[in-house]
VEXBA-107568 format. One record per residue (C-alpha): x, y, z. Coordinates in pm, 1 decimal. Each point is the difference from the previous one (the first is absolute). Layout:
! VEXBA-107568
<rec xx="X" yy="Y" zz="Z"/>
...
! end
This chain:
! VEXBA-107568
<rec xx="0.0" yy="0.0" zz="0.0"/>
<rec xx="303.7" yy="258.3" zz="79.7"/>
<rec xx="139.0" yy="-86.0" zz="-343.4"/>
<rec xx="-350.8" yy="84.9" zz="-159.5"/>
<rec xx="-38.4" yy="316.3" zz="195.3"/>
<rec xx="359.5" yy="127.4" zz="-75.2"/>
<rec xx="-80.1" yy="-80.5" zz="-377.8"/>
<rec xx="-323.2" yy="186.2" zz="0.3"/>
<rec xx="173.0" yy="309.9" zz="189.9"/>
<rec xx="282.7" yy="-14.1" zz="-267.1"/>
<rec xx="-297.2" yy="-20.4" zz="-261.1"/>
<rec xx="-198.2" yy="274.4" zz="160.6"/>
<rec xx="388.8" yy="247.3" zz="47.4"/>
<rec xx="42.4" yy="-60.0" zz="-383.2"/>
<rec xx="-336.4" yy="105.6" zz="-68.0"/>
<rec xx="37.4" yy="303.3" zz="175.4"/>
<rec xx="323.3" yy="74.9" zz="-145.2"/>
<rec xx="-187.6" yy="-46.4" zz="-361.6"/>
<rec xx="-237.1" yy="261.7" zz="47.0"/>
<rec xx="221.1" yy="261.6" zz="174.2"/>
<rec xx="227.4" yy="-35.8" zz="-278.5"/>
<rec xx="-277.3" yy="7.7" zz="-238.2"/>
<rec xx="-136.9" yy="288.8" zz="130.8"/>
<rec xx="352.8" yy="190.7" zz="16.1"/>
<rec xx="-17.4" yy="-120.7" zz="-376.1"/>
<rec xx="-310.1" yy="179.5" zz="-61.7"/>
<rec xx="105.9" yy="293.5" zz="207.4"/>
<rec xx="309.1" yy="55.2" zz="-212.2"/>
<rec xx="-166.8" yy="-29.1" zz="-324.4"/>
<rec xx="-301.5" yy="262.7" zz="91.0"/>
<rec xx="328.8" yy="238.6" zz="119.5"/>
<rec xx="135.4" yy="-41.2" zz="-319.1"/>
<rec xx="-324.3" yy="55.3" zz="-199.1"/>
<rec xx="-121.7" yy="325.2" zz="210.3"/>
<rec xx="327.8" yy="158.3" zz="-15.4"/>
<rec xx="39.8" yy="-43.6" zz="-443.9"/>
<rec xx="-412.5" yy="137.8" zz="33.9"/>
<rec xx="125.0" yy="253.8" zz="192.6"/>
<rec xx="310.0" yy="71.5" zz="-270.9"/>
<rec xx="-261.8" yy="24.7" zz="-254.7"/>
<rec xx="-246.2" yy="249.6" zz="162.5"/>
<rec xx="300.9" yy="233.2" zz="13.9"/>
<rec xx="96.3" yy="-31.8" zz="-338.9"/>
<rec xx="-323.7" yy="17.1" zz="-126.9"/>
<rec xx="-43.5" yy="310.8" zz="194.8"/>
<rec xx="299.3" yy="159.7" zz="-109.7"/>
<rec xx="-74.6" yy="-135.2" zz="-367.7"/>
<rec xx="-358.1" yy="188.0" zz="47.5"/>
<rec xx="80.9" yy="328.4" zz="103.8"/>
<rec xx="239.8" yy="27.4" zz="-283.4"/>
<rec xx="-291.0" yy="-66.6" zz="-214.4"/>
<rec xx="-244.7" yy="240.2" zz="152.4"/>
<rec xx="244.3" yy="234.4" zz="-66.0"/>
<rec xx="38.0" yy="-89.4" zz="-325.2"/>
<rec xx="-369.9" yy="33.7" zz="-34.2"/>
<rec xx="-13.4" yy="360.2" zz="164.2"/>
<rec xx="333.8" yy="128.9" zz="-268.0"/>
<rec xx="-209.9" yy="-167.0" zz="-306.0"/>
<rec xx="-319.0" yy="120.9" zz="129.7"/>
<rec xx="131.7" yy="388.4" zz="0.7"/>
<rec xx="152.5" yy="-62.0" zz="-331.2"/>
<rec xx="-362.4" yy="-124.5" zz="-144.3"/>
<rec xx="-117.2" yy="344.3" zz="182.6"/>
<rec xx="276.9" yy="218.8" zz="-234.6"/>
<rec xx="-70.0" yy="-189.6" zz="-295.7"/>
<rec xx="-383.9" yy="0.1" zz="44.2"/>
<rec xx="47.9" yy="398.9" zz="20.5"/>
<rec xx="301.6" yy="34.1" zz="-328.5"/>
<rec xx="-289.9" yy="-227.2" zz="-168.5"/>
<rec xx="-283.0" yy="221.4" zz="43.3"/>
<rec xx="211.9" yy="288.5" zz="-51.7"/>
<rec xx="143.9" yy="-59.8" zz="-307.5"/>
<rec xx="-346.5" yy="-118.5" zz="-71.6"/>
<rec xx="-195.9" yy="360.1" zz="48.0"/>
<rec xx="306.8" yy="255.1" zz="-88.0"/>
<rec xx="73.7" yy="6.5" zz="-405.6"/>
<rec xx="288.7" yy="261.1" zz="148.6"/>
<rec xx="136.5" yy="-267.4" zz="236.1"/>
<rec xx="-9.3" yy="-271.7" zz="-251.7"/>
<rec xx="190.1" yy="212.7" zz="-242.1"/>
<rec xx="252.7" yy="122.4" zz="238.1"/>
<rec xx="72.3" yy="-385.3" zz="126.8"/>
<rec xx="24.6" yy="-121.6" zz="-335.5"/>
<rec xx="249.7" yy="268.5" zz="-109.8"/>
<rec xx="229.6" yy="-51.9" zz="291.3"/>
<rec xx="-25.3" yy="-364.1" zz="38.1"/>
<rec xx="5.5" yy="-128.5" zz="-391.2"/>
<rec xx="143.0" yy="302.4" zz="-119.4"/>
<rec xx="-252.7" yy="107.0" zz="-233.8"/>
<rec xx="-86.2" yy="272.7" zz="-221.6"/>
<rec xx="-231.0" yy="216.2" zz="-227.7"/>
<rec xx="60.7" yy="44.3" zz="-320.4"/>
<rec xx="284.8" yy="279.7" zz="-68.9"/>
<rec xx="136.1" yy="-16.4" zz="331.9"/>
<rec xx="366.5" yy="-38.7" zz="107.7"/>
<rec xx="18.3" yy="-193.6" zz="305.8"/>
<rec xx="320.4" yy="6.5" zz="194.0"/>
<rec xx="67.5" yy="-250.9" zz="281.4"/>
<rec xx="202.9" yy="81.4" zz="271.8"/>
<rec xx="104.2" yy="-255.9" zz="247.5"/>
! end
């Protein structure tokens, strides 16, 4: 009987020791998961308020082209002066010198 109980209590002490170091297993691996998560959040953080200030430069520029548009859109005088300086253009009989 002494031999069967000292079997069963080294039965029972390896059990134990299977689940602690199971759990320390587990344990370990949900450190190691959390903590790349948590790399990630940053980055994506970082990597998002680079592109919501992206979105606020590209939104302004939208804002200066939307006015240039309607501009050039209502003002013959403005049209003609952009066109002149920009593509160098010219009525007819006119000496155009460019000056850089």
């Amino acid at each position: 009987m002494a031999k069967r109980a000292t079997n069963e209590s080294r039965k029972q002490k390896f059990i134990n020791y299977f689940w602690v170091t199971m759990t320390a297993i587990i344990a370990v691996c949900t450190l190691i998961v959390s903590i790349n998560t948590i790399g990630d959040m940053i980055r994506t953080h970082k990597n998002r308020r680079g592109i919501e200030r992206e979105i606020t430069n590209l939104e302004a520029k939208i804002a200066r082209d939307s006015a240039f548009i309607e501009q050039i859109s209502t003002s013959p005088e403005f049209m003609e002066q952009y066109a002149r300086e920009t593509y160098h253009m010219q009525r007819a009989g006119e000496t155009v010198y460019i000056l850089e």
